[in-house]
C-alpha positions in Angstrom: -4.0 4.6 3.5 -4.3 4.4 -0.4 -2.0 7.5 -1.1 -0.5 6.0 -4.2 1.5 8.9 -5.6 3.0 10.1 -2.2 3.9 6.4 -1.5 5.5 6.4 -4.8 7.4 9.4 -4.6 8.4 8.2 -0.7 10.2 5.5 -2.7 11.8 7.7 -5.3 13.1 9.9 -2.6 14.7 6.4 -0.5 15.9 5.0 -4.0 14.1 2.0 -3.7 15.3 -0.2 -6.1 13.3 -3.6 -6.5 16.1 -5.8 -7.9 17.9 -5.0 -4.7 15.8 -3.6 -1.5 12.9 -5.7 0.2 10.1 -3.1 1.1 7.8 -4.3 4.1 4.4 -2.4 4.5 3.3 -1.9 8.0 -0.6 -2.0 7.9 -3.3 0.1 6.2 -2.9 0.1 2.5 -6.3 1.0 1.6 -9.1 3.1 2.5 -8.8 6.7 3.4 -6.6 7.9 0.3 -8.4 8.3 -3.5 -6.2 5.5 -4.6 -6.6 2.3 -2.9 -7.1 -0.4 -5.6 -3.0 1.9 -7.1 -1.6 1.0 -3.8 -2.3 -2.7 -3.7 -1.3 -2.9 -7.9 1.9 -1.8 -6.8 2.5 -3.3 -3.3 1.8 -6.8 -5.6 3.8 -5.5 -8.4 7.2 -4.9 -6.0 6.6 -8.0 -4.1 6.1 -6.5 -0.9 5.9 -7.9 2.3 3.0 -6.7 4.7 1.2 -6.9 7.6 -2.9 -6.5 7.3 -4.0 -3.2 9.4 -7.5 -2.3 10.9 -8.5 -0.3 7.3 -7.4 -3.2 5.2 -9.4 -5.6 7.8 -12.6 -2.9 7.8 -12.3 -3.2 3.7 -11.9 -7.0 3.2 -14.6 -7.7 6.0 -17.0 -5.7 4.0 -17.6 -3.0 6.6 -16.0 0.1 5.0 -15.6 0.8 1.3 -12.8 0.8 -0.5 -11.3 4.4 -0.5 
């Protein structure tokens, strides 16, 4: 939900490591947290796999702003 730094330090605290683990987002990336456009850097950056939620549909459809 664009929470950047607490979805950082989630991955800090699971020991994500990106040469080894594949990280899979479940929906909803962006909008309600102050760091949206952080979240998707880094979901592009690790190579993530996801799945496009309501927010991220609300935001790419032009009906809500980016948060």
């Amino acid at each position: 939900h664009g929470c950047h730094s607490e979805m950082m330090s989630l991955l800090k605290k699971l020991e994500f490591d990106e040469a080894l683990d594949n990280l899979a987002f479940v929906g909803d990336l962006v909008n309600k947290g102050p760091a949206s456009r952080q979240v998707l850097a880094s979901f592009r950056t690790m190579q993530a796999l996801g799945v496009r939620g309501n927010h991220d549909d609300n935001c790419v459809s032009g009906r809500k702003p980016w948060g």
